[in-house]
N, C-alpha and C positions, 0 to 999 in steps of 0.2 A: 482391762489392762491398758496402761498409761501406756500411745505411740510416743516412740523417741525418734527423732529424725538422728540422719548421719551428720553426722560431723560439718560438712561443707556442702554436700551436694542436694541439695535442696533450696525452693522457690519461693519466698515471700512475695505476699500481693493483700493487697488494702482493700476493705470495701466499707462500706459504712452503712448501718442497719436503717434501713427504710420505713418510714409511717408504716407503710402495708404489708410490711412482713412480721407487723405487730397482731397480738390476739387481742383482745379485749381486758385482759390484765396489763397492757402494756409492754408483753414479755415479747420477741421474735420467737413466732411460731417453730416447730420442730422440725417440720420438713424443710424450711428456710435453709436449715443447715446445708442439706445434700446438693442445693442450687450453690449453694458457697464453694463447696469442694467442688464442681465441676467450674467456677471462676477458678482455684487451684490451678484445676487438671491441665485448663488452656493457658494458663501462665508459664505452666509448668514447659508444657511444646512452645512456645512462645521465645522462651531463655532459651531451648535448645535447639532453635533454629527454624522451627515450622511450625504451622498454625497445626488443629485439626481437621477444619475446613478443606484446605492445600493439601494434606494428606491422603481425606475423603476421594478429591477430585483427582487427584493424580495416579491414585494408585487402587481405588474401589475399595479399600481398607476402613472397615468401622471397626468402632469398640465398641463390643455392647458389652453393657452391665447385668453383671450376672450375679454378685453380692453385694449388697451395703451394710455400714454397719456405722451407727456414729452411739459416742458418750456421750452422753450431757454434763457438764460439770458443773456450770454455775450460771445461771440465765441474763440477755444480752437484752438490753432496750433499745428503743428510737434513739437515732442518732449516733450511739454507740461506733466507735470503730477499730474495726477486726482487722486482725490477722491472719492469713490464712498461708499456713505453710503446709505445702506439697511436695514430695519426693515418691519415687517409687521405690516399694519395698521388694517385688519381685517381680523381674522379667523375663519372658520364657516368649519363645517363639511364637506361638500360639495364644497368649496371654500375660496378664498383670496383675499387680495390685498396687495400686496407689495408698498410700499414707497421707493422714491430714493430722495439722493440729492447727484449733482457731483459738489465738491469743485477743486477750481485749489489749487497742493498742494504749490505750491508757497508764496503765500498768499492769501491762505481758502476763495477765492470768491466764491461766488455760482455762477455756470455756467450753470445749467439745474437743474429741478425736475420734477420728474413726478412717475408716478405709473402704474403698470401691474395687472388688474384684472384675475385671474385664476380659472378655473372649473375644479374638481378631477374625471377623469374619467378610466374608464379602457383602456385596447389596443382598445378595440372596438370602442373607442368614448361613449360609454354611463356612464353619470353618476354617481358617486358611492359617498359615504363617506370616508374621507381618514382614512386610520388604524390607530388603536388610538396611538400605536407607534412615530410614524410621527407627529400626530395631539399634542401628549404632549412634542414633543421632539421641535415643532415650538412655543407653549405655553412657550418655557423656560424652561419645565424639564429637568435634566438629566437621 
C-alpha cells in the first residue's frame, strides 16, 4: 500500500546514493533504504526543534525500533539523488510510527515507501511515556 503523506506536515531532506551503497549490479543495496528513513527521522526532530541526540541526553528517552517495513518500487543508482520525505503517521505516548516516501529527485518517482514502528523506552529498555516536551514538539508545537 502506496504511503501518502499529509497535506503540509511533513519533512523533505536530500541525500544522494553513494558508490558503496551499490551491489554489484549497480543498483543501491536494500537495506540502504532503512539508513535513509532514519536520515528522515533526524530531519524530521531537526524541523521540529530537536535533535535525537538532545533528546537521548536530556531526558533518557530512546526510540527503539520495533517494525520496519519498506516497498521497493523502482531501483536507484550511484549518484542518483533522493528524496526522502518523513512525517509521522501515529503518535501515542508510548510510541509511533513514522511514514517515508523516497522520490528520485530527478523527476519525483517514487522509489520506496515504507514505515518504522517505534516504542519510547528508557536506557534500560523498559517502557516509559515520552516527555511532553518531545511529545508536543512531534505534535507540531513549537
Amino acid at each position: 500500500m502506496k504511503q501518502i503523506p499529509p497535506e503540509t506536515d511533513f519533512t523533505d531532506c536530500r541525500v544522494r546514493v553513494r558508490y558503496a551503497e551499490t551491489d554489484r549490479m549497480g543498483v543501491a543495496y536494500y537495506a540502504n533504504y532503512f539508513i535513509w528513513f532514519e536520515v528522515g527521522r533526524s530531519a524530521y526532530c531537526h524541523q521540529r526543534g530537536f535533535s535525537y541526540a538532545e533528546m537521548e541526553a536530556e531526558s533518557s528517552c530512546l526510540l527503539m525500533v520495533t517494525q520496519a517495513a519498506c516497498r521497493y518500487r523502482s531501483s536507484v543508482t550511484y549518484e542518483d539523488e533522493l528524496i526522502v520525505r518523513t512525517w509521522v503517521k501515529d503518535l501515542r505516548r508510548r510510541g509511533m510510527v513514522f511514514a517515508y516516501c523516497i522520490l528520485r529527485a530527478s523527476d519525483d518517482q517514487l522509489v520506496a515507501d515504507g514505515e518504522t514502528q517505534h516504542l519510547v523506552v528508557d536506557r534500560s529498555g523498559k517502557p516509559r511515556s515520552m516527555p511532553e516536551r518531545y511529545y508536543h514538539l512531534l505534535r507540531g508545537g513549537k
